[in-house]
C-alpha positions as CSV (number, residue, x, y, z in Angstrom):
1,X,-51.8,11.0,-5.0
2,X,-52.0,14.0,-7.2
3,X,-47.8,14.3,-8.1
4,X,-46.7,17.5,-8.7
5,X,-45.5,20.9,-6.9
6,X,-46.8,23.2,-5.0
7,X,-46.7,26.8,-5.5
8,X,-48.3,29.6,-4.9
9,X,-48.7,32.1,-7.8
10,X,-46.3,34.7,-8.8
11,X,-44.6,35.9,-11.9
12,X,-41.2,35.1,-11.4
13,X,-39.6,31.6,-10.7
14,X,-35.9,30.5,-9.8
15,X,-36.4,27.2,-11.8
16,X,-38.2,25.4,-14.4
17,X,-40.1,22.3,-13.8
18,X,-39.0,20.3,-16.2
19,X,-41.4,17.6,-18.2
20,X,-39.1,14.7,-16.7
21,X,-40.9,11.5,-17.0
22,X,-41.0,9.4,-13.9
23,X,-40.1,5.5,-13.6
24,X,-42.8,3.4,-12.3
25,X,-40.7,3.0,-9.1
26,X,-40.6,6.7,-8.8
27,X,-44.4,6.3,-8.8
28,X,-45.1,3.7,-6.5
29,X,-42.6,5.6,-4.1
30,X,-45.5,8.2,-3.5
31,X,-47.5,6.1,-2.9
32,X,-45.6,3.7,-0.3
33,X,-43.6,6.5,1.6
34,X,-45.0,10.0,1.3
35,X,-47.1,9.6,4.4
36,X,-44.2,8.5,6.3
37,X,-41.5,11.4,4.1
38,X,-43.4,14.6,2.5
39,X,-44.7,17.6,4.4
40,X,-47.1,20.1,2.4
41,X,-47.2,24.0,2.4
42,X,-51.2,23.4,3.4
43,X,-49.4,22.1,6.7
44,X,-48.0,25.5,7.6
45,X,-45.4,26.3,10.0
46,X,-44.6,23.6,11.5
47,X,-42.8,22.5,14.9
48,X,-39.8,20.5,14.0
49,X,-39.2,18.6,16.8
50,X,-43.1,17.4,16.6
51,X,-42.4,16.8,13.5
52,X,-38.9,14.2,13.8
53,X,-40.3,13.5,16.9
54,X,-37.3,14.0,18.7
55,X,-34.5,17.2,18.7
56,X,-31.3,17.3,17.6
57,X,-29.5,19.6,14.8
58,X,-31.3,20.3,11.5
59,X,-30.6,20.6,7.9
60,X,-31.9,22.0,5.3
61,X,-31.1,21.4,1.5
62,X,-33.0,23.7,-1.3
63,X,-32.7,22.0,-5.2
64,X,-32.0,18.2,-3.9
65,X,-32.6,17.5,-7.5
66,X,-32.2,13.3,-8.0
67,X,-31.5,13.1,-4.2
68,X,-28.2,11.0,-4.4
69,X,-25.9,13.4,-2.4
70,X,-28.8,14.3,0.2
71,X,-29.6,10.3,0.7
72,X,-25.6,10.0,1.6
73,X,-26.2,13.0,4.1
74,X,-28.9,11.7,5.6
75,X,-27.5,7.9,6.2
76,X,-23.8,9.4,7.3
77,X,-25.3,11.7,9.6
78,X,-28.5,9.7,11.9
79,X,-27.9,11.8,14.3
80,X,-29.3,15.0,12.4
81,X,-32.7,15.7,11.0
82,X,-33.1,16.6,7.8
83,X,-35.4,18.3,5.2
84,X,-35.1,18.4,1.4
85,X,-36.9,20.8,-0.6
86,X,-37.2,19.6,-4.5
87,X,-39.9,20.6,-7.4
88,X,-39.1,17.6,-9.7
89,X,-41.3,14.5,-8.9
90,X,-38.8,12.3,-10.6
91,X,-35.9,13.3,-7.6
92,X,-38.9,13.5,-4.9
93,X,-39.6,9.9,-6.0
94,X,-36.3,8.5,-6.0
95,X,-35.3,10.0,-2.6
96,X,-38.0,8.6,-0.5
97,X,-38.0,5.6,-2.2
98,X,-34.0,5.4,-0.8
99,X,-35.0,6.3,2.2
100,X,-38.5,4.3,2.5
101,X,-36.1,1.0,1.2
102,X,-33.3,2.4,4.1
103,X,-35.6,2.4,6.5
104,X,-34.3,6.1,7.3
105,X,-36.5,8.4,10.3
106,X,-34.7,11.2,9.4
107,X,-35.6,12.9,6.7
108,X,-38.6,15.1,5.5
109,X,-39.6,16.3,1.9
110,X,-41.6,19.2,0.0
111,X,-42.4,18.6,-3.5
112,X,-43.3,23.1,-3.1
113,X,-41.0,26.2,-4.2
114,X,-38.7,26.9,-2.0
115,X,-39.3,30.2,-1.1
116,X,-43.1,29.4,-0.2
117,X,-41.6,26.8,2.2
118,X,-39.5,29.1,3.6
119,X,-41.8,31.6,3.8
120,X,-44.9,29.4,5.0
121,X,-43.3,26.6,7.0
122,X,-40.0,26.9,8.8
123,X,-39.6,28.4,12.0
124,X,-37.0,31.1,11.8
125,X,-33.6,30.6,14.1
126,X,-34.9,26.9,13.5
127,X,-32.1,25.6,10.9
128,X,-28.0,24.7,11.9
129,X,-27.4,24.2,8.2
130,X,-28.7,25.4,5.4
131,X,-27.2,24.2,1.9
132,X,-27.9,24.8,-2.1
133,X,-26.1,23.0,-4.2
134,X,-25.3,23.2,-7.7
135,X,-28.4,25.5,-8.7
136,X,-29.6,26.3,-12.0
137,X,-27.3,29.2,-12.8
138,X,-29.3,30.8,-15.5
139,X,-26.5,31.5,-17.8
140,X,-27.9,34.2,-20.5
141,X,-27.4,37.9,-18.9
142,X,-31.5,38.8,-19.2
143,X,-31.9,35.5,-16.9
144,X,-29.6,36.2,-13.8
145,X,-32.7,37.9,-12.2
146,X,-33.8,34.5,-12.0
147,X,-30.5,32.9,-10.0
148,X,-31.9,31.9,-6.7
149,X,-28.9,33.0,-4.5
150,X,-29.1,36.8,-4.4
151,X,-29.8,39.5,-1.6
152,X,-33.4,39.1,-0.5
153,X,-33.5,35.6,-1.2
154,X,-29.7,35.4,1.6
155,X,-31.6,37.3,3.9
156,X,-34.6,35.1,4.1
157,X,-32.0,32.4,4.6
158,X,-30.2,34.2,7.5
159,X,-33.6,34.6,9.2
160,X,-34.2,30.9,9.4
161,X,-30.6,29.8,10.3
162,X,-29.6,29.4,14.1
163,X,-27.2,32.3,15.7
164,X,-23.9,30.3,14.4
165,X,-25.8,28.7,11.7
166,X,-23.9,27.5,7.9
167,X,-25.0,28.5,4.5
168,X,-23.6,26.2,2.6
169,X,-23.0,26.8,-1.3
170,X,-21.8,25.1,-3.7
171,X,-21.6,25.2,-7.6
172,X,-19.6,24.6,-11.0
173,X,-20.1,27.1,-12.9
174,X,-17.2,30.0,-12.3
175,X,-19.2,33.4,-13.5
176,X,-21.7,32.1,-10.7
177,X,-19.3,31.1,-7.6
178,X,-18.0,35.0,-8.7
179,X,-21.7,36.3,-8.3
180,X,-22.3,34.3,-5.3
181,X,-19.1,35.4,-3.7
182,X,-20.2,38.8,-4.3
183,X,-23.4,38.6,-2.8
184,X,-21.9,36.9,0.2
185,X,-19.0,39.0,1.0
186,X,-21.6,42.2,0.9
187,X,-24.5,40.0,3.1
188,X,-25.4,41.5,6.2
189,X,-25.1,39.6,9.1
190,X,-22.9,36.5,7.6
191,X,-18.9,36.0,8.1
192,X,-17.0,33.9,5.7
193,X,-15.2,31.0,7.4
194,X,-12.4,30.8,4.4
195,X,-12.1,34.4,5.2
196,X,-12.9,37.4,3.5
197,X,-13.3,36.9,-0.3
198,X,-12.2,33.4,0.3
199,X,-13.7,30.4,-0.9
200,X,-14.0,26.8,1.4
201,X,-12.5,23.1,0.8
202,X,-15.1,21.1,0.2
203,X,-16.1,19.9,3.6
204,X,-16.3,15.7,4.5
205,X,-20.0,15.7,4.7
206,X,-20.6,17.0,1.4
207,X,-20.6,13.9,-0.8
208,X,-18.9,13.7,-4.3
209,X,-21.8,13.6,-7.0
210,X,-20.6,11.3,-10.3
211,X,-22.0,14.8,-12.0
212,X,-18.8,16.3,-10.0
213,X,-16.0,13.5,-10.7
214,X,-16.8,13.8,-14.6
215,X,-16.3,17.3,-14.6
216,X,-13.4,17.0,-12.2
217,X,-11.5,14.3,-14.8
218,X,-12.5,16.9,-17.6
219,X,-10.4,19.9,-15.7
220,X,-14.0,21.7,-14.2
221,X,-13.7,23.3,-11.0
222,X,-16.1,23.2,-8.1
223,X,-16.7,26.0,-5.3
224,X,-17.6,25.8,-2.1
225,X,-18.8,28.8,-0.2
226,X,-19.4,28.2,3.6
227,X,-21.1,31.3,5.7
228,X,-21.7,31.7,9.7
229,X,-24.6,33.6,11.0
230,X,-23.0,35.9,13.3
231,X,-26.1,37.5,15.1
């Protein structure tokens, strides 16, 4: 197959596909497991019970990058269905080539933008948990416009998340836990679960990445932002 992401055009991006190059495992994984794990923007919105084959509670993680945590998620928690979202062919690769070697049924992959999926493909009040972690935080001042987690881009969330639904957030970089916060705390129609201004313990099912335990052992923080859907 043709490896690389879909997108549909527009001027601004929140990320950059970076040139990374793929192993030859990463390679043969399309090839041996994307009919089985990736979905396609071309499909449109799709029906997500079709599309498991079965019910149960869904999540939904945007920027899986190298798809370590996510594979945890999806083997600690069968009982869910799952969708990861990713525009860098090397993570796409390694994930489904976990989950192809795993033998896993529940998970589902776009190699696509995340807004265009979100847009295009999932239902709204469809999602019990939607999660972003550790996103590119842009760190020059000019390049904030490009951080993924601001206003618009909360309310699109909040319109595919269940009544009771969890936005999940998480990142280590302080200035932009602050700027989350902020955009969270003002966010119509979301209640912290901390409490107001408040940020979350890092719940159980949120894995530990080795990214995370170096920076812990070198004094980093982490936060943790969890959000309901009240209405």
């Amino acid at each position: 197959m043709d490896i690389g992401p879909e997108y549909k055009k527009k001027s601004i991006r929140s990320y950059v596909v970076r040139a990374g190059r793929m192993t030859e495992g990463q390679k043969a994984a399309f090839d041996k497991y994307w009919s089985d794990y990736g979905l396609s923007l071309h499909d449109g919105r799709i029906d997500l019970n079709a599309t498991f084959g079965r019910g149960g509670p869904r999540v939904l993680e945007i920027g899986f990058g190298m798809g370590g945590s996510l594979l945890e998620m999806v083997q600690a928690e069968p009982e869910k269905n799952f969708i990861g979202i990713e525009v860098h062919p090397p993570g796409v690769g390694r994930l489904i080539n976990g989950a192809g070697t795993l033998g896993l049924a529940n998970l589902k992959v776009y190699l696509a933008d995340a807004i265009d999926v979100l847009e295009d493909c999932i239902p709204d009040d469809s999602i019990d948990r939607l999660q972003v972690y550790f996103p590119d935080p842009w760190h020059k001042k000019k390049h904030n416009k490009r951080r993924l987690i601001q206003s618009p881009f909360v309310q699109r969330i909040r319109s595919k998340l269940k009544p009771g639904g969890v936005f999940h957030l998480a990142t280590d970089w302080e200035p932009y836990a602050e700027s989350m916060l902020e955009v969270m705390e003002a966010a119509e129609g979301f209640k912290n679960m901390a409490g107001p201004g408040l940020y979350s313990p890092r719940p159980d099912y949120r894995p530990v990445t080795k990214f995370e335990q170096r920076g812990e052992r070198l004094g980093h923080g982490v936060w943790d932002l969890l959000y309901q859907k009240i209405d």
